[in-house]
C-alpha positions in Angstrom: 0.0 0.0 0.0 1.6 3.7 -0.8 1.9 6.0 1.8 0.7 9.7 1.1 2.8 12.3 3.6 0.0 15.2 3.9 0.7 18.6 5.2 -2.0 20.6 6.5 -1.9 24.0 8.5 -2.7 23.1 11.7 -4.0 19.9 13.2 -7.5 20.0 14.7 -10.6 17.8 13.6 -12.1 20.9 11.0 -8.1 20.5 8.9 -9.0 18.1 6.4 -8.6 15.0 8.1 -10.7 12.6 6.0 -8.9 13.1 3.3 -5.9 12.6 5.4 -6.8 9.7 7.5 -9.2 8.0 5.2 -8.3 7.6 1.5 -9.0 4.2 0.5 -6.5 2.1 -0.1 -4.0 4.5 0.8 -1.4 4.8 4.5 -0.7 8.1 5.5 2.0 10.6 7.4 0.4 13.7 8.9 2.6 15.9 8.6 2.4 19.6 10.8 4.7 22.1 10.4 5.7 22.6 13.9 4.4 21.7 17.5 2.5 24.5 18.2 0.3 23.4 15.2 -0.6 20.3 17.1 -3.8 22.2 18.3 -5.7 19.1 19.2 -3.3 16.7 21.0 -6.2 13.8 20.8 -5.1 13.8 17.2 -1.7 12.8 17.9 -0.3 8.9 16.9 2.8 7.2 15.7 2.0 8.8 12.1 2.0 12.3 13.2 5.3 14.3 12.5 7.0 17.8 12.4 8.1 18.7 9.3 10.1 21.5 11.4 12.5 18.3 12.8 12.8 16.2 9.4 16.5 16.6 8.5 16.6 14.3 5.9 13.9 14.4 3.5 15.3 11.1 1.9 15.8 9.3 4.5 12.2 10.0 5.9 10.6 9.2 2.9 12.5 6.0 2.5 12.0 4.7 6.0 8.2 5.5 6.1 7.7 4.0 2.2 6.6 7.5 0.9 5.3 7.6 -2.5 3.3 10.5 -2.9 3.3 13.8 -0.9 0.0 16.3 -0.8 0.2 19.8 0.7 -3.3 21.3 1.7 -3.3 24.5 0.9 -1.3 26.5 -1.9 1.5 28.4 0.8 2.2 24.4 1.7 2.6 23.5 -1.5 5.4 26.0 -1.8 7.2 25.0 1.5 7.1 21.5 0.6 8.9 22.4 -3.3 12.5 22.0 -1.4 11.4 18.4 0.1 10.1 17.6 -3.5 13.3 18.4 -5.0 15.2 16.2 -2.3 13.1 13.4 -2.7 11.9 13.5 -6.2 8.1 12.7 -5.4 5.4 13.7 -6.9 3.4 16.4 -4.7 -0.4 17.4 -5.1 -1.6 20.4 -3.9 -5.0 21.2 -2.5 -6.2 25.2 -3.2 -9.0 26.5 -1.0 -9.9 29.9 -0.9 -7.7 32.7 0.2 -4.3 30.7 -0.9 -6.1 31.4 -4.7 -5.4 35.2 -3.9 -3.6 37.8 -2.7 -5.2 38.8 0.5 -2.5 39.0 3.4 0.0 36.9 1.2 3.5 37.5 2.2 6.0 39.0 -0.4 6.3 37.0 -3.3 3.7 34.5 -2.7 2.7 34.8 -6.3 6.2 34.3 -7.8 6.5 31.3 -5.4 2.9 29.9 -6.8 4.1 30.5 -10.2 7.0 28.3 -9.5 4.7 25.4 -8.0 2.3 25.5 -11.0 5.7 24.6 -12.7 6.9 21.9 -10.3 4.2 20.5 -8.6 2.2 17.4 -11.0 -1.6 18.2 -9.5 -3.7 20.2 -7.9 -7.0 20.1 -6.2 -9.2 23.3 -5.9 -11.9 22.6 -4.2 -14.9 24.0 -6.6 -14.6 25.1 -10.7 -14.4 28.9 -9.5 -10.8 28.3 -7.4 -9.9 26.2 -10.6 -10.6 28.8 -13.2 -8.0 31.7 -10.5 -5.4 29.3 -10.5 -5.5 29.0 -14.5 -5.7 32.6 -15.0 -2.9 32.4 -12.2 -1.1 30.0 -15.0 -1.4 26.6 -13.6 -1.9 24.2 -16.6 -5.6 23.0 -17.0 -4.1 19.7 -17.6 -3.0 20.1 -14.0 -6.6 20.5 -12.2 -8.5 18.1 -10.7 -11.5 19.6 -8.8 -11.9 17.7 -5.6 -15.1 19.0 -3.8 -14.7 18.6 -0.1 -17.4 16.2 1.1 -19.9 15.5 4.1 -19.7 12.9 5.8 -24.0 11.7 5.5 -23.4 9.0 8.0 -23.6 11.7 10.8 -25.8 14.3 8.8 -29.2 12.6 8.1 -32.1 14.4 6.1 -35.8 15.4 7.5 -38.3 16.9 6.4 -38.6 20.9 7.3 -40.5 21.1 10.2 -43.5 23.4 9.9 -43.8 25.1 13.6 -44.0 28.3 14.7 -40.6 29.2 14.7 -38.7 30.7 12.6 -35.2 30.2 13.7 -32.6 31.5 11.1 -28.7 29.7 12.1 -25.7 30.7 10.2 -22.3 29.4 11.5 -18.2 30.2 10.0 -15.1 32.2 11.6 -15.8 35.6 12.6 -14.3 37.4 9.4 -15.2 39.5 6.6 -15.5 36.6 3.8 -18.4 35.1 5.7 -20.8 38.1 5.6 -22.4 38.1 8.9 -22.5 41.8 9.5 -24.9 42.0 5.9 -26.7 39.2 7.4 -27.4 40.9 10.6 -28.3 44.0 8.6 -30.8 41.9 6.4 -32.5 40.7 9.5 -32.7 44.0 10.8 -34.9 44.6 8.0 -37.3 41.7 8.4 -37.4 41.8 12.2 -40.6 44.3 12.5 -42.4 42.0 10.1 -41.2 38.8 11.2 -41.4 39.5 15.3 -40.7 35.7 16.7 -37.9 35.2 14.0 -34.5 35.2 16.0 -31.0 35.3 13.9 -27.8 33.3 15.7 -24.7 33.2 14.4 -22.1 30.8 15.7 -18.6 31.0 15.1 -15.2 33.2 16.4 -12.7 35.4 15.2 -11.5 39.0 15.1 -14.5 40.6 14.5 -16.5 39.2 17.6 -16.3 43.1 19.2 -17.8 44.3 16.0 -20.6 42.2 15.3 -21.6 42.6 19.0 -21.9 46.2 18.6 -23.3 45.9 15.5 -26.3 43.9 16.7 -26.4 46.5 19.6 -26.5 49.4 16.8 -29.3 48.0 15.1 -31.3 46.8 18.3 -31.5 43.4 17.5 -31.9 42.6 21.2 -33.3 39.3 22.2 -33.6 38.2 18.7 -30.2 37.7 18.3 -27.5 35.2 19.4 -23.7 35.7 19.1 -22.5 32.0 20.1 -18.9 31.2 20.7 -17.3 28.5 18.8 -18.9 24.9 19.2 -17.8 21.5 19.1 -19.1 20.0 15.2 -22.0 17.8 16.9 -23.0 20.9 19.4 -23.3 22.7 15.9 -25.2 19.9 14.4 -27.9 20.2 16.8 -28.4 24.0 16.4 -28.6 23.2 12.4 -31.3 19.9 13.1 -33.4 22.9 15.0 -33.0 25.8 12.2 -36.1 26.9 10.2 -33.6 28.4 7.6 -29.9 28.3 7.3 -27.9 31.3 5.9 -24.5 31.9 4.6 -23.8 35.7 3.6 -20.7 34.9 1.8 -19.0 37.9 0.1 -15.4 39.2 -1.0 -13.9 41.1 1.5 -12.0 44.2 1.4 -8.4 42.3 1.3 -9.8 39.9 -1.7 -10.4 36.8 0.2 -12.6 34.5 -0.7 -14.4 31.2 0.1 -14.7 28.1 -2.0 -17.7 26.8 -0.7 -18.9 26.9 2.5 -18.8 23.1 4.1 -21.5 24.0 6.8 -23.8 25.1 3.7 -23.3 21.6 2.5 -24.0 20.5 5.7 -27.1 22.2 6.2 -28.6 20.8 2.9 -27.4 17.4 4.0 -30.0 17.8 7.2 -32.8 19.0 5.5 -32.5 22.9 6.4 -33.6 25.4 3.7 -30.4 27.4 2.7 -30.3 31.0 1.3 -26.4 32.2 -0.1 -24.6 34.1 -2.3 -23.5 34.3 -5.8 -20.2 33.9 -4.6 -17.2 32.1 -5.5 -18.2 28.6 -5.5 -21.5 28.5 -3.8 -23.6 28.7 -7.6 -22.1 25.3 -7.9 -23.8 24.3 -4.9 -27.0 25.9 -4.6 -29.4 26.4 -8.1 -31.4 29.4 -7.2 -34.9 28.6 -6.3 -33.9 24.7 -7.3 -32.1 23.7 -3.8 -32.5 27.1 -2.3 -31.9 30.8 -2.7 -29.4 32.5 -4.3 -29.0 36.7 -3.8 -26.4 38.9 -5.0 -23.1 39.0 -2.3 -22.8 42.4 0.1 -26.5 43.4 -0.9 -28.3 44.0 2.7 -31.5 45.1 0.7 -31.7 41.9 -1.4 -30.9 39.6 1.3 -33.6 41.0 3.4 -36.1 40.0 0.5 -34.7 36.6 0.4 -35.7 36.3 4.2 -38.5 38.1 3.5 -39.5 35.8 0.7 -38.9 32.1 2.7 -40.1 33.0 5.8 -43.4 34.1 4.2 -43.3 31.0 1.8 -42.8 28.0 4.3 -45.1 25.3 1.7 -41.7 25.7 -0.6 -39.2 24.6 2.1 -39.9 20.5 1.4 -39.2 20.5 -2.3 -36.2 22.5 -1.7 -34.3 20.2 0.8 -35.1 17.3 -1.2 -33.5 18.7 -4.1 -30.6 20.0 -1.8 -30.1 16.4 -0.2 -29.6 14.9 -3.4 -27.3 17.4 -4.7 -25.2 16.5 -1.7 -25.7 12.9 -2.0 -24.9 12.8 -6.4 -21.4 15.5 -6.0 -20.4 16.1 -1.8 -20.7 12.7 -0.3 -17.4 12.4 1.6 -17.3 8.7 0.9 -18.1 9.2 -2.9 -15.2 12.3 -2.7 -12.7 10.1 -1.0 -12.8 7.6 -3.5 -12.3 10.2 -6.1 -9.2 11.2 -4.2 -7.9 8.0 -4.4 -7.9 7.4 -8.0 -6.4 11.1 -8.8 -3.6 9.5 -6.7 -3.7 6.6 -8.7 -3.6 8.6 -12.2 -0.6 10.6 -10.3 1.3 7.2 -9.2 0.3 5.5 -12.5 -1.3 2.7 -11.1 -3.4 1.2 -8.4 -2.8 2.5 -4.8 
């Protein structure tokens, strides 16, 4: 069996670790870049390493039957181009959002992305949009593999929409710009008189907690709003399997980072919750307007509002939506079906079975 040495930025169960741990037919070497990466110690084993105390590249390779090495994000791929050269493996590259721009890039992260479009054999973005910056970036199309990231339906299992009296709107991702929440707390602003038992939480953390809490207290959300610190994945979970509508506000921010696609939207239309996004990025090739759910223009408050506005008020539409949504899940982001794609652009790469 070939062994794939991964590097990912930071160990901790949201890092990409099916398709790290679980490729079929394929060992691994989870690689960090240094200890204070390890942010989840209950992730630690005998195949965990620090590619910050390899000194020989060839010698690790050989003594840990290395065939293949895969980088998991695009500044990765470029640290691992001097342990390619060493070793003379092949290295894959996963791109997945801000590492197909510029925003907070160090100097000559470009020039050093240029140079890995040159050396490395593959890469994976993770939806067509990331594909199409990295060609107009000038990696070779005869390079790209788009590997969607994938749920895992085992632990996210589809109902029906529930028709209650509530009308809980969820939305959960990192407390930044690139996720939109401070649009989506504007668009519920909007609603709110019409809609007076709807209530808007937001889970997630990040560097513009402060601002999103004096945000809600500028437009007087009050009770109708939740800021909730991060959760643990199944604490999450829940709070989706109780949503009446799930939201993800997803826009460009000011710096140019983007998303690929949102895995807790996936997530959402894996349970069954009604999902209203963006035309951002990737997202179009999750969610078909008025198909699987509801598509608005990104950074538009006004819009948004009417989206809200629109599915709230039209609650018969929810069931034929999720359906659709759950099979769109099941046909292209079904971790299992995604691993197994994995697997055999490794065996393409290796030029052979795994």
């Amino acid at each position: 069996m070939d062994t794939v040495m991964h590097l990912n930025l930071r160990a901790d169960p949201t890092q990409y670790i099916p398709q790290i741990r679980n490729v079929p037919g394929y060992d691994y070497i989870h690689l960090v870049r240094h200890p204070k990466y390890m942010t989840d110690l209950s992730l630690l084993n005998e195949k965990v390493y620090y590619l910050s105390e390899i000194y020989s590249p060839k010698e690790f390779v050989k003594e840990n039957h290395v065939t293949l090495l895969h980088a998991h994000h695009g500044q990765l791929g470029v640290l691992l181009m001097p342990f390619q050269e060493k070793t003379k493996l092949p290295l894959a590259t996963s791109i997945r959002g801000r590492d197909a721009t510029m925003a907070n890039q160090p100097a000559g992260f470009l020039e050093g992305m240029k140079m890995l479009f040159t050396q490395g054999q593959v890469f994976f973005p993770v939806c067509q949009y990331l594909a199409d910056r990295i060609n107009l970036w000038g990696c070779p199309h005869d390079k790209i593999r788009i590997l969607y990231g994938g749920v895992d339906l085992s632990q996210y299992h589809y109902r029906k929409p529930k028709q209650t009296e509530s009308q809980n709107i969820l939305s959960v991702g990192r407390l930044v710009e690139k996720k939109g929440h401070h649009i989506l707390m504007k668009a519920f602003q909007k609603i709110k008189n019409k809609f007076p038992h709807a209530t808007l939480t937001i889970i997630g953390r990040g560097e513009l907690e402060e601002n999103l809490r004096s945000l809600a207290s500028k437009l007087q959300l009050g009770d109708s709003f939740r800021l909730l610190h991060h959760l643990p994945k199944e604490k999450v979970r829940e709070h989706m399997a109780t949503a009446d509508l799930f939201c993800a506000a997803s826009i460009v921010a000011s710096n140019g980072d983007v998303e690929g696609i949102p895995n807790t939207l996936k997530e959402a239309m894996a349970l069954g919750v009604p999902v209203i996004s963006t035309t951002h990025a990737g997202i179009p090739e999750l969610v078909t307007h008025e198909e699987n759910g509801f598509l608005v223009r990104e950074n538009d408050a006004d819009e948004l509002a009417l989206a809200l506005d629109y599915m709230l008020s039209n609650p018969e539409k929810w069931e034929g939506y999720t359906i659709s949504a759950r099979q769109k899940i099941e046909h292209l982001f079904d971790q299992e079906k995604q691993l197994l794609k994995q697997a055999e652009f490794y065996d393409e790469l290796l030029g052979g079975e795994g």
